[in-house]
C-alpha positions in Angstrom: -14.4 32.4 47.0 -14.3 33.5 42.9 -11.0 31.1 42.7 -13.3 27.8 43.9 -16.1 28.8 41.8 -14.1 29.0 38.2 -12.3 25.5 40.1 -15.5 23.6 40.8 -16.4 24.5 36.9 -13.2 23.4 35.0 -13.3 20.2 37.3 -14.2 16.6 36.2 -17.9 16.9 36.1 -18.3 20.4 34.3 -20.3 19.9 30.7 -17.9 19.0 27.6 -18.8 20.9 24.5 -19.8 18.9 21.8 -17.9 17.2 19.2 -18.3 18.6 15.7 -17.4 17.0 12.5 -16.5 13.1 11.9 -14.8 11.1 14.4 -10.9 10.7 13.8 -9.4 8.1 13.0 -7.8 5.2 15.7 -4.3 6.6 16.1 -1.8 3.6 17.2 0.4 4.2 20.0 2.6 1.7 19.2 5.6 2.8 17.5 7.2 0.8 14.6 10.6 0.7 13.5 10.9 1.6 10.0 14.6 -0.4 9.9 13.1 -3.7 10.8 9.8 -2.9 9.0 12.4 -2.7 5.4 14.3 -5.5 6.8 11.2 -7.9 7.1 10.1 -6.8 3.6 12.9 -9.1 2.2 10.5 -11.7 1.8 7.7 -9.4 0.4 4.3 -8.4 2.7 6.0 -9.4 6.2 7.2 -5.8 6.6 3.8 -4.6 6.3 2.1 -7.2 8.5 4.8 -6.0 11.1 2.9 -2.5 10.3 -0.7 -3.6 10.5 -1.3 -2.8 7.0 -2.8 -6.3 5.8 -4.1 -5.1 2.5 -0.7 -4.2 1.5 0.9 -7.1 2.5 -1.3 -9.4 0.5 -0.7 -7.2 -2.3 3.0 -7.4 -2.7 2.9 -10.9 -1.6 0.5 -11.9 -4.4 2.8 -9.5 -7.2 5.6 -11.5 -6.0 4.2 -15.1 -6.0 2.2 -14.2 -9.1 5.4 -13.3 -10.7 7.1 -16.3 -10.1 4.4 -18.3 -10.5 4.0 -16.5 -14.1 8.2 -17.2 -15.0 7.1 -21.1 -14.1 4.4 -21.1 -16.7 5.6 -19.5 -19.3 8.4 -21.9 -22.1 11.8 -20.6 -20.6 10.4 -18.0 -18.6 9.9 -14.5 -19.3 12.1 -11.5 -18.9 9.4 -8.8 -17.7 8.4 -11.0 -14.8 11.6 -11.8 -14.0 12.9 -8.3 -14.1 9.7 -7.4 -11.9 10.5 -9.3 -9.2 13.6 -7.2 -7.8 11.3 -4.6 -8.7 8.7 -5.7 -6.3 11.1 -6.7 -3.6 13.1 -3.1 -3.6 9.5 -1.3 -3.8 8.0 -3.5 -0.9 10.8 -2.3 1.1 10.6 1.0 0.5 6.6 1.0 1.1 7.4 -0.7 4.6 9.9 1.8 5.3 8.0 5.0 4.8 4.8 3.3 5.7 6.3 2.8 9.5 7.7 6.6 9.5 3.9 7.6 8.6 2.9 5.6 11.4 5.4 6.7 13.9 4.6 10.2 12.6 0.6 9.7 13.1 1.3 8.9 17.0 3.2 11.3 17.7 1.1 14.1 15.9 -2.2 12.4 17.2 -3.6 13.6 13.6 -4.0 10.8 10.6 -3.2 12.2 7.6 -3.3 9.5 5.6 -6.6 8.3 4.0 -6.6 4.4 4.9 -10.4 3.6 2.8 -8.7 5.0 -0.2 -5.4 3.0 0.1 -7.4 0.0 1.1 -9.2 0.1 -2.5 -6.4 0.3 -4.6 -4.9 -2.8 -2.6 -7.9 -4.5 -2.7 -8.5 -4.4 -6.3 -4.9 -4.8 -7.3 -5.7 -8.3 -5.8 -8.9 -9.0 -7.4 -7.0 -8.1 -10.6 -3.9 -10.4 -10.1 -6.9 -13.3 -8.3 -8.5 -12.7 -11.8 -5.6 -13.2 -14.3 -4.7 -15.9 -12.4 -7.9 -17.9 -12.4 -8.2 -17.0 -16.5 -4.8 -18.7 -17.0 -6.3 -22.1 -15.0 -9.5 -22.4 -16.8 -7.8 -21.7 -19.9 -8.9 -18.1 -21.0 -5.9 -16.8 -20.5 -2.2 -17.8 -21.5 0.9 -16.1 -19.9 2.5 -16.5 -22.6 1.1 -14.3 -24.4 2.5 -11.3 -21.9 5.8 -13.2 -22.1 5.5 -12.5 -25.8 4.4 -9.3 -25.8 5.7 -7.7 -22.4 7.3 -4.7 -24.4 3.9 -3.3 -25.5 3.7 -2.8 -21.4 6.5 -0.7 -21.7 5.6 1.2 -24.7 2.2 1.9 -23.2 4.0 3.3 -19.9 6.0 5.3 -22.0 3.4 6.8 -23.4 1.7 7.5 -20.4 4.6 9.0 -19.2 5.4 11.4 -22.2 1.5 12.5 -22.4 1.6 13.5 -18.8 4.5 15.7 -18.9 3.7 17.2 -22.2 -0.2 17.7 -21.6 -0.4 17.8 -17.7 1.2 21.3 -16.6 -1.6 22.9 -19.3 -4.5 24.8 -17.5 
């Protein structure tokens, strides 16, 4: 009589305890094939629409179109942008690669470990900042030729970066 007791109370009416702490996170079930994820990332953002990730895939489409758009403008074009776009195409796959693991990862773990608001910032403004420089060059403000000029500052500046992050950063 104790066994159907502790049955009737484990069944599908007895109370749930309550849920503490922020909701999780939609996990997708759908599982993504990182091979045809990099594949579709030839032509930059596809790979990342085939992941649900439409933030990123109007990111690296803009980089790309901005870049060409950018080697058009500019008197015999410009070395930087055209350098960047192999760049942006290699990177793109990559992203879609490791994106679709993350994915596959995330539904098979059930946890997300990935904060998406975050990610879908830095996307977001990396497209109000190529939107911006964009519209500056068609109302006049801006000229690309100036970067096509002056593109070696960028990688001066990046240098820099670089150097003062591994010579100050390990300091505590």
């Amino acid at each position: 009589m104790e066994e159907t007791v502790a049955r009737a109370e484990s069944g599908p009416d007895a109370p749930q305890p309550p849920r503490v702490g922020p909701a999780p996170y939609p996990v997708s079930t759908h599982k993504r094939s990182p091979a045809l994820a990099a594949f579709l990332s030839l032509f930059p953002g596809f790979g990342h629409l085939y992941n649900g990730e439409i933030g990123k895939a109007l990111a690296f489409f803009s980089a790309f179109a901005t870049c060409i758009f950018v080697m058009a403008e500019t008197d015999g074009g410009s070395i930087f942008f055209g350098l960047m776009i192999p760049f942006i195409v290699f990177y793109n796959m990559i992203e879609a690669y490791r994106s679709a693991e993350r994915i596959n990862l995330q539904s098979f773990s059930g946890v997300n470990a990935f904060d998406e608001p975050a990610s879908n910032q830095l996307w977001g403004w990396s497209l109000v900042v190529m939107g911006g420089l964009l519209l500056a060059h068609n109302l006049g403000v801006f000229r690309f030729q100036w970067i096509a000029k002056m593109w070696p500052l960028l990688m001066i500046a990046a240098g820099v970066a670089l150097l003062r992050g591994s010579l100050f950063g390990s300091r505590q």
